[in-house]
C-alpha positions in Angstrom: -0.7 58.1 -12.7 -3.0 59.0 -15.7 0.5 58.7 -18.3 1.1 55.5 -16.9 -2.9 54.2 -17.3 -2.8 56.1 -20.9 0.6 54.3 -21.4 -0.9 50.7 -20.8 -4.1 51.5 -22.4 -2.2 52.6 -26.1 0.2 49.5 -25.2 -3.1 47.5 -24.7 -5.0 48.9 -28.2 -1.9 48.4 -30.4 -1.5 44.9 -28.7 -5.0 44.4 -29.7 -4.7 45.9 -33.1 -1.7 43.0 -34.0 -3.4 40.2 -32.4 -6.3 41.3 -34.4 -3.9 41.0 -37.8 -2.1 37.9 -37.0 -5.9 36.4 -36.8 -7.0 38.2 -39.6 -3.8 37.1 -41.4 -4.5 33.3 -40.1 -8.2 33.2 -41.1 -7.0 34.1 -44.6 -4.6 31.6 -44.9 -6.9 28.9 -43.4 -9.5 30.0 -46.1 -6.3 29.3 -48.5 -5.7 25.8 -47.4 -9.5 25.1 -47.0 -10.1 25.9 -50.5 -7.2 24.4 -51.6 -8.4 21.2 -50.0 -11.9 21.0 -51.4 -10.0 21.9 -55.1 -8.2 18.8 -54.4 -11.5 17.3 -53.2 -12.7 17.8 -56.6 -10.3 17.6 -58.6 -10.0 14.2 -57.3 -10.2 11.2 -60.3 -13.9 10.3 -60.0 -14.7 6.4 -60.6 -15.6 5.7 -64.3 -18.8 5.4 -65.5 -17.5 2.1 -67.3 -14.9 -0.6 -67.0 -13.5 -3.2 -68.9 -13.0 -6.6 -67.8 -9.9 -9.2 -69.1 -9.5 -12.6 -68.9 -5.4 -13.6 -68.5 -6.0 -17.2 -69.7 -7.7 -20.4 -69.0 -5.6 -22.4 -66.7 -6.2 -21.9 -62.8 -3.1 -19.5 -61.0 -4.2 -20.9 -57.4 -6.2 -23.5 -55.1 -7.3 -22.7 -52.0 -8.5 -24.9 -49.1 -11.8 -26.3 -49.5 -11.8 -24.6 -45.8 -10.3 -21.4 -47.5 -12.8 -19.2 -45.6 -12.7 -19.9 -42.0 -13.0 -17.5 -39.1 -12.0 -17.3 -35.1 -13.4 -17.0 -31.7 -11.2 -15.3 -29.1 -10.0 -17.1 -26.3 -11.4 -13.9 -24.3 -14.7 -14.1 -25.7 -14.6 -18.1 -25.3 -13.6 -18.3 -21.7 -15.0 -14.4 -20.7 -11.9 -12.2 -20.3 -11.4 -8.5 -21.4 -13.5 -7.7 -24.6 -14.0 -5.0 -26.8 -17.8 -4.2 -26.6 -18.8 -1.2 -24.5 -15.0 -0.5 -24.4 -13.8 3.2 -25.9 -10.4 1.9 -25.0 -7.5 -0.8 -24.9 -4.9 -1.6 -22.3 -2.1 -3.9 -23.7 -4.0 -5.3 -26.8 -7.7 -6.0 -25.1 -10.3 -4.3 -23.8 -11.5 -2.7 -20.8 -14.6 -4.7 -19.8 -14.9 -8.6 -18.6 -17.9 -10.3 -20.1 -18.9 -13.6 -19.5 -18.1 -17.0 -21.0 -19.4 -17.4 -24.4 -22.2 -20.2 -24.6 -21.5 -23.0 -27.2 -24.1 -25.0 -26.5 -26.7 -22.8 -28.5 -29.0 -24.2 -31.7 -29.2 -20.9 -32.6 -25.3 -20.3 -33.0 -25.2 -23.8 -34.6 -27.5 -22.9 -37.6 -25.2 -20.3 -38.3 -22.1 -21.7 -38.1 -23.0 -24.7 -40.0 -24.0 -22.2 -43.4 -20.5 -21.1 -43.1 -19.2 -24.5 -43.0 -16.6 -26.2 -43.4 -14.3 -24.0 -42.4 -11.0 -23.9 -39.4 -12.0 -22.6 -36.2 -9.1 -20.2 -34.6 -9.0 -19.8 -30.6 -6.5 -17.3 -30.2 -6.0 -13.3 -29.4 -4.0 -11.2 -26.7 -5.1 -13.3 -23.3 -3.8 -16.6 -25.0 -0.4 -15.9 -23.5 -2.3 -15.1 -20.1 -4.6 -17.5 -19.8 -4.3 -20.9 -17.6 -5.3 -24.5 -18.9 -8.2 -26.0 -16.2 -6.6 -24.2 -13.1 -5.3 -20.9 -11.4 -2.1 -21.7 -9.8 -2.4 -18.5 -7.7 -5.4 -17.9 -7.1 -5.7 -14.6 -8.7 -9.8 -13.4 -9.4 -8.7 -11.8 -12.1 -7.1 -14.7 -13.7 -8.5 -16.0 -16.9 -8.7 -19.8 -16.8 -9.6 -22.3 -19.7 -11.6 -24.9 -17.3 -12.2 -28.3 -18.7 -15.8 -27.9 -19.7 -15.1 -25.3 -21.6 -12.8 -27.1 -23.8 -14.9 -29.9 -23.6 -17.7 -28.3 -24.9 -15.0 -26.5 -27.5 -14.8 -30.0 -28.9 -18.6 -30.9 -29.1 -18.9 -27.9 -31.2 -16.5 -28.5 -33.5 -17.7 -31.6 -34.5 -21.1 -30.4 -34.5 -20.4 -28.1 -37.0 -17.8 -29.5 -39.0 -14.9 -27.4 -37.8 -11.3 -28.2 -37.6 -9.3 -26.5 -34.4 -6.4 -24.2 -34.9 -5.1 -23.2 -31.2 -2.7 -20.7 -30.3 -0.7 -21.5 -27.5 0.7 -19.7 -24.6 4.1 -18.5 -24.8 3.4 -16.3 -21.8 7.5 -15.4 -21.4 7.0 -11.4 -20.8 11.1 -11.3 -19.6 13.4 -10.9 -21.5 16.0 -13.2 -19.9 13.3 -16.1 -20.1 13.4 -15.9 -23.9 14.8 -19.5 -25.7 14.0 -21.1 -22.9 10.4 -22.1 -23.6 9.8 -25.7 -22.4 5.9 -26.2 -22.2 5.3 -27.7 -19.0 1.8 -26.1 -18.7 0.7 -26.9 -22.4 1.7 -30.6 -21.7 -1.7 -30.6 -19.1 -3.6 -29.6 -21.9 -2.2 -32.1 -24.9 -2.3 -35.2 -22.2 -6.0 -34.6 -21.4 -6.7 -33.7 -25.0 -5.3 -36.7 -26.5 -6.7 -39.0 -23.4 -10.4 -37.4 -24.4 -9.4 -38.1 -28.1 -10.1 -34.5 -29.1 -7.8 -33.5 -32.1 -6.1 -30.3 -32.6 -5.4 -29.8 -36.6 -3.2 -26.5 -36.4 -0.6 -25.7 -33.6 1.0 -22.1 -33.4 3.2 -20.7 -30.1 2.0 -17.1 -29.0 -0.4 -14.6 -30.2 1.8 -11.4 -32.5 5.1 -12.1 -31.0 6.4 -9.1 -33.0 4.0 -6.8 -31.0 5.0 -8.0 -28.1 6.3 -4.7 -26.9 3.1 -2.9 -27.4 1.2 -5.4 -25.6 3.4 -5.9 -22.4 6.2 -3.8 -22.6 9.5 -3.5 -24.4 11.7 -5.5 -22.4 8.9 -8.2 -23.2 10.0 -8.4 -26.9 11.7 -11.7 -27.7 13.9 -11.7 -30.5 13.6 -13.7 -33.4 16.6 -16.3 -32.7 15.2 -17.0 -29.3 11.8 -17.6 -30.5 12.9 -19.8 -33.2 14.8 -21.5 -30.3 11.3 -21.7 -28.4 9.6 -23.0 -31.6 12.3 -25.8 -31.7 11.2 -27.2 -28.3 7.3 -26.0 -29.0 7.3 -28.8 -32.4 9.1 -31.3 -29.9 6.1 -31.0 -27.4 3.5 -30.8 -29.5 5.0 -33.8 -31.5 4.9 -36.3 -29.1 0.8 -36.3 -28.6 -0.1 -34.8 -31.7 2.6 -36.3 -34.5 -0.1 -35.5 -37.5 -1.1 -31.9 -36.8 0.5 -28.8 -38.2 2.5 -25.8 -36.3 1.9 -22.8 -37.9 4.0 -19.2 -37.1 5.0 -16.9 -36.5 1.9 -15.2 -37.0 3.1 -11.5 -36.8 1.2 -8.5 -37.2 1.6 -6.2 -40.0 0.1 -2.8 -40.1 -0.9 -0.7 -43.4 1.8 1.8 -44.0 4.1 0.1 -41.9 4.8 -3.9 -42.2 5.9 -5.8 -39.4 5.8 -2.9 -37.0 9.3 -1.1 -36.8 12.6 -2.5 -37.8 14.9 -3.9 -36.3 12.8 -4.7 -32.8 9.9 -6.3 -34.3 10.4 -7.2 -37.8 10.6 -11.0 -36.9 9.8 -12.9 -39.5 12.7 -13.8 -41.8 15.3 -14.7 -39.2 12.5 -16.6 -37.3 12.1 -18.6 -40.6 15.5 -18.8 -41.1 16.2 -20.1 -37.9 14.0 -23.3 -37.4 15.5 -26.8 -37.0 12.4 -28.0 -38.6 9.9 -27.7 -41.7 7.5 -25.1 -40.7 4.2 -26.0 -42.1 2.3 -23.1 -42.4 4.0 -19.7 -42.7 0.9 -17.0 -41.0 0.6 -13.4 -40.7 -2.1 -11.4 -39.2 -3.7 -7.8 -41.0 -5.9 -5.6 -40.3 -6.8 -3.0 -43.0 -7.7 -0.5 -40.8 -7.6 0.7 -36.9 -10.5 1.5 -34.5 -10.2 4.3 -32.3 -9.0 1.7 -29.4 -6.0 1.1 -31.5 -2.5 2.5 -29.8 -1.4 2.6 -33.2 -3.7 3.6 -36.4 -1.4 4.3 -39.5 -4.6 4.1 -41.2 -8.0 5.1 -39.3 -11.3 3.3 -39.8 -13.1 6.1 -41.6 -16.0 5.7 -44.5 -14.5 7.3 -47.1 -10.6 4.8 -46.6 -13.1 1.9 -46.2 -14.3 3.1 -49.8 -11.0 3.4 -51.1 -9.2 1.1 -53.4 -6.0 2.1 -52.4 -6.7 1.1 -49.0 -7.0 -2.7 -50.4 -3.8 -2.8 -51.9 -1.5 -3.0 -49.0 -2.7 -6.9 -48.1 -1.3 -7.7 -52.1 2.3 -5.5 -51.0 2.8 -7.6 -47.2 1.1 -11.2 -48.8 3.7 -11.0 -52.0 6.4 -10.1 -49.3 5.6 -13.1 -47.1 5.1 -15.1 -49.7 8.8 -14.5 -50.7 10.0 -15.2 -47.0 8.4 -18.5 -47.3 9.4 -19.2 -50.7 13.5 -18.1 -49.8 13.7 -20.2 -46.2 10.8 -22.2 -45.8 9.4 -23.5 -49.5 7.2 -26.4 -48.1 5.2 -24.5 -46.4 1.5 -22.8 -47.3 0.9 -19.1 -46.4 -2.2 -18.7 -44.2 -4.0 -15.3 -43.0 -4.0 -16.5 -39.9 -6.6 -12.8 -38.5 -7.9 -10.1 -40.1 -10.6 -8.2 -39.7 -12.1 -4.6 -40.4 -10.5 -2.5 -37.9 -7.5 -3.6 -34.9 -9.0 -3.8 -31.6 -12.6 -4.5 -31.9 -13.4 -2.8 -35.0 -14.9 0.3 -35.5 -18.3 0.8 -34.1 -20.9 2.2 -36.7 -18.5 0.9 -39.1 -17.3 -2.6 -39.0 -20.4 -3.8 -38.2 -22.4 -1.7 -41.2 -22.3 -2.7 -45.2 -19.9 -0.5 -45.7 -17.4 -2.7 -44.4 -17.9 -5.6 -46.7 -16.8 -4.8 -49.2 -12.9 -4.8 -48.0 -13.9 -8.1 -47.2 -15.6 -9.5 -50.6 -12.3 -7.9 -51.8 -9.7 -9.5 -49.6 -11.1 -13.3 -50.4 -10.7 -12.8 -53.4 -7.6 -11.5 -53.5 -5.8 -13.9 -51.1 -6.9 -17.0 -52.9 -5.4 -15.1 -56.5 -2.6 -14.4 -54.4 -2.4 -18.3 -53.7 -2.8 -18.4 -50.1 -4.8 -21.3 -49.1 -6.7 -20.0 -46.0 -8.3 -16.7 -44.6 -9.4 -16.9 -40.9 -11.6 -14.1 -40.1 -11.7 -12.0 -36.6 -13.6 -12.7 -35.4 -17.1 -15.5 -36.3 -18.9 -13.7 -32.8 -17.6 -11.0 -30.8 -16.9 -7.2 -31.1 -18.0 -4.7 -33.6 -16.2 -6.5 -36.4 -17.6 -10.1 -35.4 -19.6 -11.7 -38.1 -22.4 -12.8 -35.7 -23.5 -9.9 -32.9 -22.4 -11.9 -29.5 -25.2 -11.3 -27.8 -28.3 -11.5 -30.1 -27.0 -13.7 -32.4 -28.1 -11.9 -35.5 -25.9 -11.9 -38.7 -24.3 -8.7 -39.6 -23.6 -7.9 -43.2 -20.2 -9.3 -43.8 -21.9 -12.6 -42.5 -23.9 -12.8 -45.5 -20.7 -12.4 -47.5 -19.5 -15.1 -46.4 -22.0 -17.5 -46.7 -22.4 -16.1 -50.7 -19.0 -17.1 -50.9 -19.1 -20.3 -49.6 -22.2 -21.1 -51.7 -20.6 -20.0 -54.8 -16.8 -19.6 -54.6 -14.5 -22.9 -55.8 -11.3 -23.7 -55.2 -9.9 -23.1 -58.2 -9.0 -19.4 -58.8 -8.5 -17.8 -62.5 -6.7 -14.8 -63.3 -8.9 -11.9 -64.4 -8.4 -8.0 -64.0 -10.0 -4.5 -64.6 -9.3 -1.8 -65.5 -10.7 0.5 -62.8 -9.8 0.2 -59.4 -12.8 0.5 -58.3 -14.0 -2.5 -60.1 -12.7 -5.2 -58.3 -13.5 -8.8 -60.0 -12.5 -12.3 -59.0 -12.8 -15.3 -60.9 -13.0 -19.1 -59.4 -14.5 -22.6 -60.1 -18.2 -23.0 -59.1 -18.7 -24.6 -55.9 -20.7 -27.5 -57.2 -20.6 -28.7 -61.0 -19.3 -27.7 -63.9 -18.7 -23.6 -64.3 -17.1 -20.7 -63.0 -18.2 -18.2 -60.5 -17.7 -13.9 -60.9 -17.3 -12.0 -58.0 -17.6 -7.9 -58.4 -17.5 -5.3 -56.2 -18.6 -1.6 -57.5 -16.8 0.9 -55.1 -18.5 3.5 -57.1 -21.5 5.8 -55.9 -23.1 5.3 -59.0 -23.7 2.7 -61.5 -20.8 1.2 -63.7 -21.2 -0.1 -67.3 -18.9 -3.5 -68.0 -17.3 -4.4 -71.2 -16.8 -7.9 -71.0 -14.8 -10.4 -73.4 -17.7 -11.6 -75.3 -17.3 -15.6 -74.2 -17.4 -14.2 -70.9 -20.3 -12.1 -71.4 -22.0 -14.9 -73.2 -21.6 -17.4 -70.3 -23.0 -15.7 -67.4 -26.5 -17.1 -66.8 -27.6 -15.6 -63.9 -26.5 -14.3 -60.3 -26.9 -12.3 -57.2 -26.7 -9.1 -56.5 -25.6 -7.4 -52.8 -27.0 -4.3 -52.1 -28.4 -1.8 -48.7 -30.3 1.1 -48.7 -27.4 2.8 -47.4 -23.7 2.4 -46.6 -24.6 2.4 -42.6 -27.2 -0.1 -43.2 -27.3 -3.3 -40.7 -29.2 -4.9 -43.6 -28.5 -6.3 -46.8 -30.6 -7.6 -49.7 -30.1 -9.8 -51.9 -31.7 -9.5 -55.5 -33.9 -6.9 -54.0 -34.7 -9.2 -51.1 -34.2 -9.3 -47.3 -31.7 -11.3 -46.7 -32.8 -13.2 -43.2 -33.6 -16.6 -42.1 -36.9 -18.3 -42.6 -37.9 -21.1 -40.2 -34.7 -21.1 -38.4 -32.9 -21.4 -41.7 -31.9 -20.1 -45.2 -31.2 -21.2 -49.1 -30.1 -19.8 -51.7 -32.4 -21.5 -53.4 -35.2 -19.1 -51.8 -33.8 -16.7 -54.5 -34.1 -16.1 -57.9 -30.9 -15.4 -59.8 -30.9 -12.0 -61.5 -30.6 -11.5 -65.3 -26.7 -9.6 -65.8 -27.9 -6.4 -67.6 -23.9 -5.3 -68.3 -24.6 -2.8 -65.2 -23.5 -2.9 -62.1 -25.4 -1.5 -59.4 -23.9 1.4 -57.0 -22.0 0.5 -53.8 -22.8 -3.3 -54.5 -21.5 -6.9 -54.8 -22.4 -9.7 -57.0 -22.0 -13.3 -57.5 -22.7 -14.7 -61.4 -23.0 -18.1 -62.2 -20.8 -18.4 -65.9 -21.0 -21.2 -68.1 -17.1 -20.6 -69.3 -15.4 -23.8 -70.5 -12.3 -24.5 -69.5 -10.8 -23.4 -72.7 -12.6 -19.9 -73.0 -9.2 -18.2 -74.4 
């Protein structure tokens, strides 16, 4: 008994004693690879404390739509289905919580919009191939129905506000066996009463991210690219016959960072759709998201502060948009190339994040790179609605990345001219001024500390003044604007309320500007 107990007990200490090794062994090595980390850390290539600026000649490279900038309102948000605030999850593409019908029929929301104006407005997302025009053939309460009023009162705030509709219809075929043979019957409610109310609908498109179809409602859900070209044969027919002047955009897939149009061959869509139509596509759109909330099923690339601060991170939308842009130029020429959505972070954005400073300056960064990259519109995910909505939904107050927009559309032309730097983390845009004679400089400064500009000297000699972006800190809710509060006064704002600031040659840490050149057409 006592050589069996001193038996387990030796078998128990040298047990002990290698455990205690492999630990000690471990801990080591983790000290290893944690060291070897933060050496990488540091040895990282720190922004420059100076960059130089080049202009690549004097004729324009691209024009974008007057309505370049234009944004979206979920069909979920717009007729209260499953939403993204509140939610720390997603079930097939939307959130976990129902929230009522958004109200249109607010001054308030008006007074903003209108500042933002003119632009497309988008009614699209996840429940438009769920959702039923004006009745609920089956009663279901958990239906999501577009009633009449609601699209009535749709139309009375586009005009209001001087927006132009782009609708995604439902496609709604989740078998695969009903694939290619799409025929429309319940859309054809919706375009008769439309076009007996005389509401117009500018942009058409069939189905929100068919290529992620099979992450949204199953595999056997995902239609293949022949049969949805076959659908979007009989989808021009339909929409043809009220609507002979408006445009049908598609395919409108989604491509994630890292990985394009989701994984080849299931999903990867969009040149055999192209190649495939009977007719001349109008507009060739894709949907991007830089980044993934913690919602998202799939996050090649994670909403975190430090990849919302990296210039890498930017560079995948100029990869996928010169990719598309090759598609369309190989089988569909005619046609423009929209970004259809786009926002901060898939599914909702990132709380803390998307709706901080810090995420606007992938946003300053992908206007400005779209229009160079001659796409003619931007619609933004969303104008009110979720963490990465421009407008809070239910406060109405303007986030950050609202006051972006409305810079932009202040000072940003149509005309775009080619200009470059040499850090990446100087990011510089050049277009026509919005109003007169001129040219407008946009720059972002990804660096934490100030950057010194060497600028060609007749571009240096024509800025006379601009505005400076800035927040007390990257998780701010709150810009500034030339050292001021940016907010409204009296139910409004101008940008006249501000004084432009002298360029000093110095960009400010973590900040975007707007400068107001005096460059002649012939500055090379």
């Amino acid at each position: 008994m006592l050589l069996t107990v001193f038996r387990q007990r030796s078998l128990f200490i040298k047990f002990n004693e290698l455990l205690n090794t492999l630990l000690s062994r471990l801990a080591s090595k983790g000290l290893q690879l944690y060291r070897s980390l933060l050496a990488f850390k540091n040895n990282k290539p720190k922004p420059a404390d100076t960059a130089r600026l080049s202009l690549l000649g004097a004729e324009p490279v691209a024009e974008i739509n007057p309505r370049y900038l234009s944004f979206s309102v979920d069909i979920s948000v717009l007729a209260g289905g499953f939403w993204w605030e509140g939610s720390t999850d997603s079930r097939r593409g939307l959130g976990t919580l129902r929230i009522p019908p958004l109200k249109l029929n607010s001054e308030k929301l008006d007074r903003l919009v209108k500042l933002l104006g003119p632009a497309y407005l988008r009614i699209g997302g996840s429940e438009a191939d769920k959702i039923h025009y004006f009745d609920n053939p089956n009663g279901d309460a958990d239906a999501l129905v577009l009633t009449r009023q609601q699209w009535d009162e749709l139309h009375a705030f586009l005009q209001r506000n001087d927006l132009k509709l782009i609708f995604t219809c439902k496609y709604g075929l989740f078998k695969r066996e009903h694939h290619g043979r799409w025929q429309g019957s319940e859309l054809l409610k919706l375009l008769d009463y439309s076009k007996a109310q005389g509401y117009h609908i500018d942009v058409f498109e069939l189905g929100n991210e068919l290529n992620a179809y099979w992450a949204f409602h199953g595999l056997m859900s995902q239609p293949r690219a022949i049969n949805l070209a076959r659908d979007y044969n009989q989808f021009y027919k339909v929409v043809k016959r009220d609507f002979p002047n408006s445009k049908i955009s598609g395919p409108g897939s989604a491509f994630w960072p890292k990985l394009g149009e989701t994984v080849r061959p299931i999903s990867n869509i969009t040149p055999r759709f192209l190649a495939n139509l009977d007719f001349k596509l109008d507009i060739v759109d894709w949907h991007y998201y830089p980044f993934q909330s913690d919602r998202s099923p799939v996050r090649t690339r994670k909403a975190r502060l430090h990849h919302l601060l990296d210039p890498k991170s930017f560079e995948y939308f100029r990869l996928y948009g010169k990719r598309l842009s090759a598609l369309r130029d190989r089988f569909q020429a005619q046609a423009e190339v929209w970004t259809g959505e786009t926002g901060s972070a898939q599914c909702g954005g990132q709380p803390e994040l998307s709706d901080r400073w810090v995420s606007s300056f992938w946003w300053a960064d992908q206007l400005g790179m779209g229009a160079r990259l001659g796409q003619k519109v931007m619609v933004r995910q969303s104008l009110i609605g979720g963490d990465y909505g421009m407008i809070v939904r239910l406060t109405l107050k303007p986030r950050p990345d609202y006051w972006v927009s409305w810079l932009w559309g202040q000072l940003m032309g149509t005309q775009v001219y080619a200009i470059d730097s040499s850090s990446p983390h100087i990011r510089c845009y050049l277009h026509s001024a919005k109003e007169g004679e001129g040219k407008t400089l946009l720059l972002i400064n990804l660096a934490a500390h100030a950057v010194e500009l060497d600028l060609p000297s007749v571009l240096q000699e024509s800025i006379r003044g601009g505005y400076e972006m800035t927040a007390k800190k990257l998780a701010s809710r709150r810009v500034r604007l030339n050292g001021k509060k940016l907010r409204f006064k009296g139910g409004t704002v101008e940008l006249a309320h501000f004084d432009p600031a002298p360029f000093t040659g110095t960009l400010s840490p973590y900040s975007l500007s707007f400068w107001q050149c005096d460059l002649a057409a012939t500055h090379d």
